[in-house]
Residue frames relative to the residue before (quaternion, step in Angstrom):
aa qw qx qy qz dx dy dz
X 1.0000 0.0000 0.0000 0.0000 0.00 0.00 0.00
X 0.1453 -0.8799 0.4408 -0.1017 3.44 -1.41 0.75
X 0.4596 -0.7705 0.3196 0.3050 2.96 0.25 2.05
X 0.8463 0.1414 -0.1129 0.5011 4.35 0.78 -0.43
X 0.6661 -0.5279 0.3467 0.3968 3.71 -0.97 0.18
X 0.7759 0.3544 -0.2411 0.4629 3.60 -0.90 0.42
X 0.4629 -0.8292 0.1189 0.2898 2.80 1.72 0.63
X 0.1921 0.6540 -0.5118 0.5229 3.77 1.78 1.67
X 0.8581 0.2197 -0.4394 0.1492 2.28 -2.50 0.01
X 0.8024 -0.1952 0.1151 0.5521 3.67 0.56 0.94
X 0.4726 -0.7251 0.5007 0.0121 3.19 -1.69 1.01
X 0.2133 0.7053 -0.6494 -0.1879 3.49 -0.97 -0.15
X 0.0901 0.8562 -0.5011 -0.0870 3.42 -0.66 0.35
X 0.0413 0.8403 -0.5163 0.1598 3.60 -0.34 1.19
X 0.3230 -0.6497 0.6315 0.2735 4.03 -1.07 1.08
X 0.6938 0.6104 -0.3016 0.2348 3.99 0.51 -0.04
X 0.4455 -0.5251 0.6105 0.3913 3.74 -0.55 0.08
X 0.1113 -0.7292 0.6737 -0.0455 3.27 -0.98 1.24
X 0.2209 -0.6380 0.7121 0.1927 4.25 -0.15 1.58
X 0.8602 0.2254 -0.1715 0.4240 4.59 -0.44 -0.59
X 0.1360 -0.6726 0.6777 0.2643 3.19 -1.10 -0.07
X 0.2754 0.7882 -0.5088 0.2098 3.57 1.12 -0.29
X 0.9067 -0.0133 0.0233 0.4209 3.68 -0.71 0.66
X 0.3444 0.6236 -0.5073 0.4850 3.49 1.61 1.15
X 0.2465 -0.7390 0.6230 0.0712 3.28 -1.10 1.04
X 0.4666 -0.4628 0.6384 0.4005 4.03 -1.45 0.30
X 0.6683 -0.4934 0.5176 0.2050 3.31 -1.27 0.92
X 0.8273 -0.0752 -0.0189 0.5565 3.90 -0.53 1.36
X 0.6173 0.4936 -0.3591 0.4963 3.45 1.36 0.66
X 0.4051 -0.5951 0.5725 0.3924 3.58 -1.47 0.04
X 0.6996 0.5870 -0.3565 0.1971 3.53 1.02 -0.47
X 0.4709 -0.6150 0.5066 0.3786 3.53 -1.02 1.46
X 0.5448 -0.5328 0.6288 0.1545 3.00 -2.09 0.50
X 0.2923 0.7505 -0.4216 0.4166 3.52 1.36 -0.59
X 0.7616 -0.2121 0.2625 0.5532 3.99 -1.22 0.96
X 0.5468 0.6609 -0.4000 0.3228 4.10 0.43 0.98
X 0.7601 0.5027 -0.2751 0.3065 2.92 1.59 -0.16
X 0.2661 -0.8642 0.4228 0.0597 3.72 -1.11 0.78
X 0.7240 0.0721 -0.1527 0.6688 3.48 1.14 0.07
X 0.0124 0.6662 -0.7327 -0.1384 3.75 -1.59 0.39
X 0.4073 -0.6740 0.6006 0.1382 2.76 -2.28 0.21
X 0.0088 0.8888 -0.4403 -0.1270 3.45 0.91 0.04
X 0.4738 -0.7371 0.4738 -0.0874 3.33 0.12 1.79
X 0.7968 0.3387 -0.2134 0.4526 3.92 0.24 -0.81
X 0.5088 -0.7525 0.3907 0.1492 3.07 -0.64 1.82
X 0.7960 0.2716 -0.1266 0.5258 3.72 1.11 -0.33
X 0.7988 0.4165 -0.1880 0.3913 3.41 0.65 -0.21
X 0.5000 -0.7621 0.3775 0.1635 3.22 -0.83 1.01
X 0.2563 0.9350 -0.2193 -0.1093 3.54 -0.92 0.42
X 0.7345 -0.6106 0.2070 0.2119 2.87 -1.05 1.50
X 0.3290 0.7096 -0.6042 -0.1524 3.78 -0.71 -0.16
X 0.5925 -0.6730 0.4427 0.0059 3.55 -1.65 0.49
X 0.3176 -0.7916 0.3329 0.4022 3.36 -0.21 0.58
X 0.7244 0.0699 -0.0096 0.6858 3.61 1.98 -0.54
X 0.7561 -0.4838 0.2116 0.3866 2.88 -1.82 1.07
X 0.7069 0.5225 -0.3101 0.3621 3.05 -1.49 0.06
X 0.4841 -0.6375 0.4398 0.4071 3.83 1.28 0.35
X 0.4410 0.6524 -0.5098 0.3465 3.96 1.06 0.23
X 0.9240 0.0778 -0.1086 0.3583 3.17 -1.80 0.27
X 0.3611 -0.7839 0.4891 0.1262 3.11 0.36 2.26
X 0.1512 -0.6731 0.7171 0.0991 4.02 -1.35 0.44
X 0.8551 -0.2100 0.2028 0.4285 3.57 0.07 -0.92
X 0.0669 -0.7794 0.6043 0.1512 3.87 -1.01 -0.25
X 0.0658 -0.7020 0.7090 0.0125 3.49 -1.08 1.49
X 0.5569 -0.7186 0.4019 0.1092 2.33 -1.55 1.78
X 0.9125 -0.1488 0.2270 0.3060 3.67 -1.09 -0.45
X 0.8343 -0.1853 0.1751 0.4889 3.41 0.91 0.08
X 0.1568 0.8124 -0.3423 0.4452 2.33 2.36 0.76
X 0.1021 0.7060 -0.6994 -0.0445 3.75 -1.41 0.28
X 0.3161 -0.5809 0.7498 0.0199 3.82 -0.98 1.55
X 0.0076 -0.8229 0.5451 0.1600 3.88 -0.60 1.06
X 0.6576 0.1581 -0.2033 0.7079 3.47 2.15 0.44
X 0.3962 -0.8026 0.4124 0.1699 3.03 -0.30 1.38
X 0.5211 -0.5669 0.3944 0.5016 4.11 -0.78 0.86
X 0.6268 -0.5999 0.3866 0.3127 3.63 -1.51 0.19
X 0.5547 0.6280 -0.3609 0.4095 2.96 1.36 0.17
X 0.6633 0.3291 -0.2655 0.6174 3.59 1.36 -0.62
X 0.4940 0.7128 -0.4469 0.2195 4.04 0.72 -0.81
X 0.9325 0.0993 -0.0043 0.3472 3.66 0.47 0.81
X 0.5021 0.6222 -0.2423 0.5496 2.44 2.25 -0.53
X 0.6369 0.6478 -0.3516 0.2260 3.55 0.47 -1.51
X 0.1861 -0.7391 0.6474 0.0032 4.05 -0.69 1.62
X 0.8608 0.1227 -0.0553 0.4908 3.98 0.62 -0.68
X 0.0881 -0.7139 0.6831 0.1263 3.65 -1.06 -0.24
X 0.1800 -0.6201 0.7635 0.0091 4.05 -1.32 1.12
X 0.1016 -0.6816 0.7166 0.1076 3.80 -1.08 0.24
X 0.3984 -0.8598 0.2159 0.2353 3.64 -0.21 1.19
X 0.2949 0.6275 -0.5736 0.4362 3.18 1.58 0.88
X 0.6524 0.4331 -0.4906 0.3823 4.04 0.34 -0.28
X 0.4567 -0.7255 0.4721 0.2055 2.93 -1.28 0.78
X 0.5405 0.5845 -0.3484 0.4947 3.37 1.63 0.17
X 0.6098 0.5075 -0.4676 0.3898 3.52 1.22 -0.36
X 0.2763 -0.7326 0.5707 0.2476 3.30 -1.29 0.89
X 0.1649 0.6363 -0.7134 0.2430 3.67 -0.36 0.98
């Protein structure tokens, strides 16, 4: 994930379902990841993924597929996005 479009201004990068972003930070940054994010890369050859408009896998926003990469994310997720579930977890509700 990526705090601006074209995929800049700071990283997160993580093989886990994340239920909060609360008090996640872009790599070598102060900036929260919280409703911050603007481009992904979705990296896992098989697995789908989910992000949310809030914690807790609630209020579905979007899903990038497999090796998918969204270098501006739709306005509906562009800032909004509090969690992510990849749909190997069995906790993700998709």
């Amino acid at each position: 994930m990526y705090r601006l479009a074209n995929y800049s201004g700071g990283l997160y990068d993580t093989l886990y379902s994340k239920t909060n972003y609360s008090g996640s930070t872009y790599y070598g940054t102060g900036t929260a990841l919280d409703n911050t994010v603007s481009s992904v890369k979705n990296m896992d050859p098989d697995t789908l993924l989910h992000f949310y408009q809030h914690s807790g896998y609630t209020g579905a926003l979007n899903a990038i597929p497999p090796g998918d990469h969204i270098n501006q994310v739709s306005l509906s997720l562009d800032n909004a996005a509090s969690s992510h579930c990849f749909g190997s977890n069995s906790a993700c509700p998709n």
